[in-house]
C-alpha positions as CSV (number, residue, x, y, z in Angstrom):
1,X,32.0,96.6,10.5
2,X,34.2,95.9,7.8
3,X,34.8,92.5,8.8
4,X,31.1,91.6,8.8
5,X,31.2,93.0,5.8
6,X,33.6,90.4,4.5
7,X,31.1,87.6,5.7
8,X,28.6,89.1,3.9
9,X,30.7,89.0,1.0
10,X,32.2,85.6,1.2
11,X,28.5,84.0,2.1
12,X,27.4,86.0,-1.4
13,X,30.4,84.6,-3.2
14,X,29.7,80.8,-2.0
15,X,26.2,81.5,-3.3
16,X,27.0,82.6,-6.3
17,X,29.6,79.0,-6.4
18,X,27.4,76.8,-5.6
19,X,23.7,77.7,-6.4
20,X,24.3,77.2,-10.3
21,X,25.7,73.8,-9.7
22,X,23.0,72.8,-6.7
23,X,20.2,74.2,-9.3
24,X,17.5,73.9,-7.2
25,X,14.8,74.7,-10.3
26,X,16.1,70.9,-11.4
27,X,15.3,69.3,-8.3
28,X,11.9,71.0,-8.5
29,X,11.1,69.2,-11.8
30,X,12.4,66.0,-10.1
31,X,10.1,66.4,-7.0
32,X,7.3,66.6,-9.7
33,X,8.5,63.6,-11.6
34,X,8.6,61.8,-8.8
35,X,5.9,63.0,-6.2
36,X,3.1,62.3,-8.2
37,X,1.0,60.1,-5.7
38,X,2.1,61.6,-2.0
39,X,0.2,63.8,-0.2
40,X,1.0,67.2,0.6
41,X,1.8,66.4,3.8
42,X,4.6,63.8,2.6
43,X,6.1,66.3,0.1
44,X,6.5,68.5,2.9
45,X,8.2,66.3,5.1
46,X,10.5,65.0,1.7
47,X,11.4,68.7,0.8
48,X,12.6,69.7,4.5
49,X,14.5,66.3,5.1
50,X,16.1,66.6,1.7
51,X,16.9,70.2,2.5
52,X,18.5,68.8,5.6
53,X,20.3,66.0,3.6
54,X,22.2,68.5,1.6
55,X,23.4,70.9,4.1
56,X,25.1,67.9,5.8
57,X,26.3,66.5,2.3
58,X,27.6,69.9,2.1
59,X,28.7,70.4,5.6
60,X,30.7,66.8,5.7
61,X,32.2,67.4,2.0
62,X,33.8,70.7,3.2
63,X,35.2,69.5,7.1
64,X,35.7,65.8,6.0
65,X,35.7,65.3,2.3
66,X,39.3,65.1,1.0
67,X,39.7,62.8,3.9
68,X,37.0,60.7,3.2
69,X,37.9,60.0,-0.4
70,X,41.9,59.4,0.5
71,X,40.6,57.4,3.4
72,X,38.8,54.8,1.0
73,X,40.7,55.5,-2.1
74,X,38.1,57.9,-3.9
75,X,39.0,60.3,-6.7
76,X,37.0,62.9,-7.6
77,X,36.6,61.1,-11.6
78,X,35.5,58.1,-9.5
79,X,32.9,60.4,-7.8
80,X,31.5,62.0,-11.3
81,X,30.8,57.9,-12.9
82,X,29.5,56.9,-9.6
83,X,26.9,59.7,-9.5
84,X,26.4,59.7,-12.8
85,X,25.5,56.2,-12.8
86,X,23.1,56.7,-10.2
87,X,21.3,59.5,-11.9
88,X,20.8,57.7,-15.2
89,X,19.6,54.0,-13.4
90,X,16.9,57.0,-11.8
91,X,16.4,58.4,-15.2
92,X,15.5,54.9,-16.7
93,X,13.3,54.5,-14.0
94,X,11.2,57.6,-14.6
95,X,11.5,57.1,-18.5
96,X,10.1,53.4,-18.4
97,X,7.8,53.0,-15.4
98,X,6.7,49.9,-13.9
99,X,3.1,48.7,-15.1
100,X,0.8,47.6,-12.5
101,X,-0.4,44.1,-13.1
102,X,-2.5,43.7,-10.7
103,X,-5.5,45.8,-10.3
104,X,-7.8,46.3,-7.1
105,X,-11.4,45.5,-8.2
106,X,-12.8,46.6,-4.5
107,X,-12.8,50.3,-3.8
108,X,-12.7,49.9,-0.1
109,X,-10.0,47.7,-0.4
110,X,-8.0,50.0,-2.4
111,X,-8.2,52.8,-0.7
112,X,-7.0,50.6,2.7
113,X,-3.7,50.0,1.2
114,X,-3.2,53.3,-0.2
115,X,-3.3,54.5,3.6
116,X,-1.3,51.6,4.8
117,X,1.1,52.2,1.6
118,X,4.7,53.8,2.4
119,X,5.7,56.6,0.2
120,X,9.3,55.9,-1.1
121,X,11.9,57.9,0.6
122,X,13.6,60.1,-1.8
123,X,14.6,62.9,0.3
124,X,18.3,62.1,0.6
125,X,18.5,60.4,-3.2
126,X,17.7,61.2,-5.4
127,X,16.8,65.2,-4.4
128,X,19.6,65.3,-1.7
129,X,22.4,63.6,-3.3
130,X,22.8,63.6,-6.9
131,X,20.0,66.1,-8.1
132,X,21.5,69.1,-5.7
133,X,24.4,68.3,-4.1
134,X,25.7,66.4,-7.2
135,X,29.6,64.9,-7.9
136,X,30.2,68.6,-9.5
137,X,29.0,70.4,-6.2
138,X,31.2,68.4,-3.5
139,X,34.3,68.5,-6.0
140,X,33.8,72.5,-5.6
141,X,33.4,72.0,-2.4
142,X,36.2,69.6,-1.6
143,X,38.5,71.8,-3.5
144,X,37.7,74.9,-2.3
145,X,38.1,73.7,1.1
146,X,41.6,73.1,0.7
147,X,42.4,76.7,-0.9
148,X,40.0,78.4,1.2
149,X,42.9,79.4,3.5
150,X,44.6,81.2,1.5
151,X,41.7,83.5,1.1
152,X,42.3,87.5,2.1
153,X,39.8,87.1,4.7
154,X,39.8,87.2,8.6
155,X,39.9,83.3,10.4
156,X,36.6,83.8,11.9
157,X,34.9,84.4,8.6
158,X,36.7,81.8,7.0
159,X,35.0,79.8,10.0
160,X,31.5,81.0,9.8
161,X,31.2,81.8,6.0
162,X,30.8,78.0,4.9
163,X,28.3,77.1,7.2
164,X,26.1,79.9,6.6
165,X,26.5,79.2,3.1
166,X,25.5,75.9,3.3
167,X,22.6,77.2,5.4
168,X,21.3,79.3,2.8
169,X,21.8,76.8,-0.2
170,X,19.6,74.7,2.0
171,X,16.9,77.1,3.2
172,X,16.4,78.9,-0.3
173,X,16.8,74.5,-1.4
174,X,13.3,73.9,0.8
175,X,11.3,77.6,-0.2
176,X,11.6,76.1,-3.6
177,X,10.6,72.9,-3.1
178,X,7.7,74.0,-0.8
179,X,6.4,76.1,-3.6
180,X,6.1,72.8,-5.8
181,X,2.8,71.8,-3.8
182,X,1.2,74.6,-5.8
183,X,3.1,73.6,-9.0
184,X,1.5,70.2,-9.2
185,X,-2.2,71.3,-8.5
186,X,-2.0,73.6,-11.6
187,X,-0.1,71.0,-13.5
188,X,-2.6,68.4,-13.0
189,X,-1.9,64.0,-13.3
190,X,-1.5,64.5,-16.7
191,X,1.1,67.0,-16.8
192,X,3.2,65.2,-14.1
193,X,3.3,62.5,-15.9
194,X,4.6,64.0,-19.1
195,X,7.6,66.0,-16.5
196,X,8.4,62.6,-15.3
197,X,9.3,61.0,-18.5
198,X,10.9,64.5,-19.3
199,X,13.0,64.6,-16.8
200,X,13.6,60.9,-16.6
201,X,15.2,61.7,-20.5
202,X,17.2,64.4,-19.3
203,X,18.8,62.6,-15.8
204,X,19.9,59.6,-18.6
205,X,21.5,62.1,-20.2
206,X,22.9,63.9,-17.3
207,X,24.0,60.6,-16.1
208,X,25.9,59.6,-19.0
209,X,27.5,63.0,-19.4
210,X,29.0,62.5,-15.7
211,X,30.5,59.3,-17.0
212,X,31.9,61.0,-19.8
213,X,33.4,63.5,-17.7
214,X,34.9,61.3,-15.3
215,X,36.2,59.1,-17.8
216,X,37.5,62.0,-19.1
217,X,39.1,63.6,-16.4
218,X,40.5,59.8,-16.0
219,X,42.2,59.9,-19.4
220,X,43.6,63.2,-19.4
221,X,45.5,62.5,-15.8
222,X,46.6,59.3,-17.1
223,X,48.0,60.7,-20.3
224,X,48.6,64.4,-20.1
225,X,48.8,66.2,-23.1
């Protein structure tokens, strides 16, 4: 009894690790942002593979991830610009859309291609990988692996604690985005638009702020104080 209750409490204290840095209320506002023209059906099927996404991401970071990033050379800094330059080229891309040039002038027409037209995948990035499981996540993760067994608790919980963990960042990841369905139908075209260039301002500035922290991180192993 007392040792499930240790994986009770080791599964609470990943939670309470990792859901402030996996935010899922942020990828909510990015799944508006960036969902505007799917259909439900699609933003289903985007919130459930990008739930899946980031329990691998999460999964692979804590079995595989310090061995990954000394296999090709990877440091955690490295990790932080990287993401962060991917989240601000997304954030420019939401803050200054692309202007249609060409307009249909048949209706039939139109509405052919918009069922032959392919929604952009952006399950694993951006709402995957950096939006959840961001460069700040997987360095928790990464490091925590390797001090994890030195923890006080039993070698089966120390086995079965991460992946349930993961499981629930996940799970309680897709309720969330699920719920955003409702979100955008009380939000209305108008109001998607506006979070879209809202949160395309605050990913440039998320992006840029994990530059600065790698570079910074960079700077202070390079010349200690």
């Amino acid at each position: 009894m007392s040792e499930i209750l240790d994986l009770f409490s080791a599964v609470g204290l990943g939670l309470m690790i990792l859901l402030p840095l996996a935010n899922p209320l942020t990828t909510i506002a990015l799944l508006l942002g960036l969902a505007g023209d799917m259909t439900d059906e699609e933003r289903n099927n985007q919130s459930l593979m990008a739930s899946i996404y980031v329990f691998i991401i999460m999964a692979v970071s804590f079995y595989a991830g310090q061995l990954v990033m000394n296999t090709f050379g990877i440091s955690i800094p490295g990790l932080r610009i990287a993401g962060g330059l991917i989240v601000a080229f997304i954030g420019f891309r939401m803050l200054f859309p692309k202007q249609q040039v060409e307009e249909q002038t048949m209706l039939d027409h139109k509405n052919e291609e918009m069922k032959k037209h392919s929604s952009a995948n952006i399950a694993f990035v951006p709402l995957a990988m950096p939006s959840t499981a961001g460069p700040g996540t997987i360095a928790m993760i990464i490091s925590t692996a390797s001090t994890i067994k030195t923890s006080h608790y039993p070698t089966w919980v120390l086995h079965v604690a991460p992946v349930l963990t993961f499981l629930s960042v996940s799970v309680i990841l897709w309720l969330c985005l699920r719920s955003s369905g409702t979100i955008m139908h009380w939000v209305g075209k108008s109001g998607i638009e506006a979070i879209s260039r809202l949160m395309g301002f605050l990913l440039v500035c998320m992006g840029v702020q994990f530059v600065i922290n790698g570079v910074l991180e960079i700077a202070a192993t390079t010349h200690p104080a």
